[in-house]
BANUGU-229241 format. One line per 8 residues: number of its first residue (from 0); their letters; for each residue y, z, x of N, C-alpha, C, O. Coordinates in Angstrom, 3 decimals. Atoms other than C-alpha are relative to their C-alpha. Example, Ala and Ser with C-alpha at 12.3 -4.5 7.8 and 13.67 -1.06 7.14 Angstrom:
0) AS) -1.190:0.000:0.890:-4.500:7.800:12.300:1.200:0.000:0.900:1.181:0.665:1.936; -1.190:-0.060:-0.820:-1.060:7.140:13.670:1.090:0.730:-0.770:2.198:0.899:-0.261 .
//
This chain:
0) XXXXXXXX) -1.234:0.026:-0.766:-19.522:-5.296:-6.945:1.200:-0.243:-0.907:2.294:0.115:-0.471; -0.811:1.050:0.810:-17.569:-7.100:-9.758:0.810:1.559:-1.071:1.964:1.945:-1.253; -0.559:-1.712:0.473:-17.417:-3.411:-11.714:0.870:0.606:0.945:2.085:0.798:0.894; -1.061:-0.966:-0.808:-16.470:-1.529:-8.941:1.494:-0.513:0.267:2.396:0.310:0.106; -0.619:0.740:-0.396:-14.133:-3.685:-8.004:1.197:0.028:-1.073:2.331:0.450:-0.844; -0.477:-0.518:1.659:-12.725:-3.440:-11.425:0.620:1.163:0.087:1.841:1.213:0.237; -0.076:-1.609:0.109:-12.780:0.401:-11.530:1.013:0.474:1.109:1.801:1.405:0.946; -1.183:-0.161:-1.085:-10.708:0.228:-8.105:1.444:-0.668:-0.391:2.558:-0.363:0.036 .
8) XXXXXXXX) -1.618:0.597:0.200:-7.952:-1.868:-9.476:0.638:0.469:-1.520:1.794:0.211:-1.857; -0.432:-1.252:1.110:-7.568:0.370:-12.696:0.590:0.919:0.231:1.646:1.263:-0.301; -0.111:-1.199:-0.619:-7.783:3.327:-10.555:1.661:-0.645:0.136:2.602:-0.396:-0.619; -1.199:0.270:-0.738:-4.929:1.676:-8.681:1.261:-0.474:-0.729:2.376:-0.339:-0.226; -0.926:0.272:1.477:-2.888:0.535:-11.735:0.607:1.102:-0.212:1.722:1.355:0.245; -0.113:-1.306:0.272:-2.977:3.858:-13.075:1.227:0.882:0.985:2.412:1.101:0.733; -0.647:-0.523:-0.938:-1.905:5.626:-10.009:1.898:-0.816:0.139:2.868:-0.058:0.158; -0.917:0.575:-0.314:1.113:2.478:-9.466:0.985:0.577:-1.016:1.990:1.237:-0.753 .
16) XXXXXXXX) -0.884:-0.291:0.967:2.532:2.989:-12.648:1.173:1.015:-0.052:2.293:0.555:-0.271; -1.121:-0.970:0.112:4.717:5.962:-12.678:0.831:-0.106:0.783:1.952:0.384:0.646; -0.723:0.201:-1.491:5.778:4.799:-9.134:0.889:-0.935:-0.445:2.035:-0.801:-0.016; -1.270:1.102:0.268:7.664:1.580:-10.810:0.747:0.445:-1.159:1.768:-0.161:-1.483; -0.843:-0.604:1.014:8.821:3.681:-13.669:1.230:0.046:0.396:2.287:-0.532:0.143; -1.407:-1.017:-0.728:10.908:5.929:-11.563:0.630:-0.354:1.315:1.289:0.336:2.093; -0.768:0.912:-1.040:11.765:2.854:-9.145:1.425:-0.347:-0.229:1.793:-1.041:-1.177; -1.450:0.597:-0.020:15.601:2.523:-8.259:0.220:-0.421:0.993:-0.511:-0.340:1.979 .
24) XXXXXXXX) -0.573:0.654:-1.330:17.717:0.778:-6.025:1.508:0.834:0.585:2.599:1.167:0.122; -1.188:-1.173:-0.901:19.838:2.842:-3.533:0.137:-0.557:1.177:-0.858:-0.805:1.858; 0.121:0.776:-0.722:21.560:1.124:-1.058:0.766:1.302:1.132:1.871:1.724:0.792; -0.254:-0.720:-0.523:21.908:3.733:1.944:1.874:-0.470:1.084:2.082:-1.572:1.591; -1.574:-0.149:-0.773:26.079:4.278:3.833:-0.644:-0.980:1.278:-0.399:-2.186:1.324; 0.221:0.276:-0.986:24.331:3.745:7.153:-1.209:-0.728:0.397:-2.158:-0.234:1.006; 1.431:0.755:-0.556:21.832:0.722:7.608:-0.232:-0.419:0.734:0.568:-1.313:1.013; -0.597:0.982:-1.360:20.979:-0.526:10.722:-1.507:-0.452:0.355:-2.516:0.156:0.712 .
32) XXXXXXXX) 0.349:1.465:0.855:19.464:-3.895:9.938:-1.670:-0.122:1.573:-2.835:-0.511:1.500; 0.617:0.554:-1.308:17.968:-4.042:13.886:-1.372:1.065:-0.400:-2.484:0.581:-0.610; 1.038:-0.685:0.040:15.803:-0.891:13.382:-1.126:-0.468:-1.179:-2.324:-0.441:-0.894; 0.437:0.284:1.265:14.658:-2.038:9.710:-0.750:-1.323:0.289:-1.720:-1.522:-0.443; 1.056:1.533:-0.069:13.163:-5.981:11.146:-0.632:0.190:1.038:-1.462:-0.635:1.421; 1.273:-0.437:-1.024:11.602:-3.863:14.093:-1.142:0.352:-0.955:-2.227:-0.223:-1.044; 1.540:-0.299:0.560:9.458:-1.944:11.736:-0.657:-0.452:-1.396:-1.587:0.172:-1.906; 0.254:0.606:0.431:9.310:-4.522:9.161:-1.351:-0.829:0.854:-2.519:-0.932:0.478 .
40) XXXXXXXX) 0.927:1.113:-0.899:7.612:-6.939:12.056:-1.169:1.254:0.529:-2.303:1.044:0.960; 1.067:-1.220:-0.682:5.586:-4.053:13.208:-0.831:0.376:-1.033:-2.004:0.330:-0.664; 0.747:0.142:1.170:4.159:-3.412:9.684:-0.507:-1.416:-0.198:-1.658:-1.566:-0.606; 1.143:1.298:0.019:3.207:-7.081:9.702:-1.000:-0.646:0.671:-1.930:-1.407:0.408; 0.548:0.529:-1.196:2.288:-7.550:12.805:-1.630:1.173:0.057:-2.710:0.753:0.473; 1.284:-0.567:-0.115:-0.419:-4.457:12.494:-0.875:-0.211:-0.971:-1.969:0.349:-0.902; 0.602:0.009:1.209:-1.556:-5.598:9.133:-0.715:-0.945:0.306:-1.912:-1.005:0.024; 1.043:0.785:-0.237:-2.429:-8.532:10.539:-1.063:0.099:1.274:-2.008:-0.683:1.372 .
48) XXXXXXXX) 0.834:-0.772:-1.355:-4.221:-7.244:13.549:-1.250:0.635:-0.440:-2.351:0.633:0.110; 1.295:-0.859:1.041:-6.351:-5.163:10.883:-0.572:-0.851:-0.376:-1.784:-0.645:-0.429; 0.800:1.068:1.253:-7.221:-8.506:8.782:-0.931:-0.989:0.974:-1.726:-1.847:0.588; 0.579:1.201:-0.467:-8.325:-10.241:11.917:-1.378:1.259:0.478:-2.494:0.784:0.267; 1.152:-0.994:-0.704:-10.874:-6.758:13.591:-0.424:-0.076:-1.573:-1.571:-0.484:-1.756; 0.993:0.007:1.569:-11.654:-6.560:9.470:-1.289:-1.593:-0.089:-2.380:-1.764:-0.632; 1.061:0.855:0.706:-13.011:-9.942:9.600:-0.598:-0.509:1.382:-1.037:-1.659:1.389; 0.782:-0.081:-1.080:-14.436:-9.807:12.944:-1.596:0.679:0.031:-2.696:0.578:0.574 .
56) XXXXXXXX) 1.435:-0.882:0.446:-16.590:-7.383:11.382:-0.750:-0.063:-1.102:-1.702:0.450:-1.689; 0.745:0.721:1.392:-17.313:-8.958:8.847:0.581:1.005:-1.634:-0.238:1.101:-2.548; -0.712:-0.803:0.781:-15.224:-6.784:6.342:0.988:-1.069:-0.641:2.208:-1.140:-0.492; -1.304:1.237:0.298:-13.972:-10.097:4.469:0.865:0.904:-1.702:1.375:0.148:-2.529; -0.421:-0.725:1.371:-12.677:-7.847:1.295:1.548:0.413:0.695:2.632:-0.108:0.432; -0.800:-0.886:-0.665:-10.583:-5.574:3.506:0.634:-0.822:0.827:1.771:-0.404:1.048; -0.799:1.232:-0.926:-9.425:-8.725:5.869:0.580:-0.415:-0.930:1.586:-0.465:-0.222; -0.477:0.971:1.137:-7.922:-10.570:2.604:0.960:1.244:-0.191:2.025:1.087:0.406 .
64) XXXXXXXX) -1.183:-0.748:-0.120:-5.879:-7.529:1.932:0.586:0.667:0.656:1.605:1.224:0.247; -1.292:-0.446:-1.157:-4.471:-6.267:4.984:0.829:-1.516:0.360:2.011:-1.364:0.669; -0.399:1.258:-0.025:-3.666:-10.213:5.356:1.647:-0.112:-1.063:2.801:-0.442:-0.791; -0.888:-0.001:1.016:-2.099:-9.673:1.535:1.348:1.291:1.027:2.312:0.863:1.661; -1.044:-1.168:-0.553:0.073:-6.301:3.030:0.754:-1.244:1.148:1.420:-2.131:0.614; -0.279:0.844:-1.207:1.047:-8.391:6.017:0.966:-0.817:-0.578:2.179:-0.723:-0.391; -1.274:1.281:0.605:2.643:-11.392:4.041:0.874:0.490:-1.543:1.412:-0.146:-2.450; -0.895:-0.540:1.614:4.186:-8.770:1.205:1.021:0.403:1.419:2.209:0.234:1.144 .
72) XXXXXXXX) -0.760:-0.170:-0.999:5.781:-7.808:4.762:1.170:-0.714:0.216:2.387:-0.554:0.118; -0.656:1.776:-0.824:6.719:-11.230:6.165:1.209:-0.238:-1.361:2.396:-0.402:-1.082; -0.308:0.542:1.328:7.900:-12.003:2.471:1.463:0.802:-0.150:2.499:0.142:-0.068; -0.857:-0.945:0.204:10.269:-8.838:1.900:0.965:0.037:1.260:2.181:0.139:1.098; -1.014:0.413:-1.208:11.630:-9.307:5.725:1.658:-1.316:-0.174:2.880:-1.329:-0.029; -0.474:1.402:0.158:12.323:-13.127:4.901:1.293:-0.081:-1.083:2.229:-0.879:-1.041; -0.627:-0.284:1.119:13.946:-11.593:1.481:1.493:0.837:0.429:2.465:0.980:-0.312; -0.772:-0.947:-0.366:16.089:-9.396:3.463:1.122:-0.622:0.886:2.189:-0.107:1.221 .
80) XXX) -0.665:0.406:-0.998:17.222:-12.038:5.740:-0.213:0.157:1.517:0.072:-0.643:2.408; 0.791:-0.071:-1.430:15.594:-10.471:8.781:-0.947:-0.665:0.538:-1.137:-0.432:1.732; 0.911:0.944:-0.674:13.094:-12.817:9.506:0.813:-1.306:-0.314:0.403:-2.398:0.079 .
//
C-alpha cells in the first residue's frame, strides 16, 4: 500500500506542477461575493458529506481526503472573509 501510495502522490506532483507554474492572480471587474460563499459552502459542505458515506463504508483513505478538500474549502472561504 505504502508504494502505491507513493506512486499516487508523484503521479500527482508531476501532474500539479505546471499548474502552479503558470498560477496568477486576476482579480475579476464584476465579483459577486454572495454567489462565490454559496458555492464555496457547497463545495464544503459536499466534501464533507463524501468523507462521512466514505467512512461509513469503510473507505477511511478516501474519508481523510474529501475531509482534507472540505477544510482547504472552509480555510480559503474563512481567507476570503466569507465565512
Amino acid at each position: 500500500m505504502c508504494d502505491d501510495l507513493k506512486a499516487k502522490v508523484e503521479k500527482y506532483l508531476q501532474k500539479a506542477e505546471p499548474l502552479f507554474e503558470k498560477l496568477d492572480i486576476r482579480l475579476p471587474e464584476d465579483i459577486n461575493l454572495e454567489q462565490i460563499s454559496e458555492e464555496f459552502y457547497d463545495m464544503a459542505t459536499c466534501y464533507y458529506k463524501d468523507a462521512i458515506h466514505f467512512y461509513e463504508n469503510g473507505n477511511y483513505v478516501n474519508a481523510l481526503a474529501a475531509l482534507e478538500y472540505a477544510e482547504g474549502w472552509m480555510d480559503a472561504g474563512k481567507r476570503l472573509g466569507i465565512f
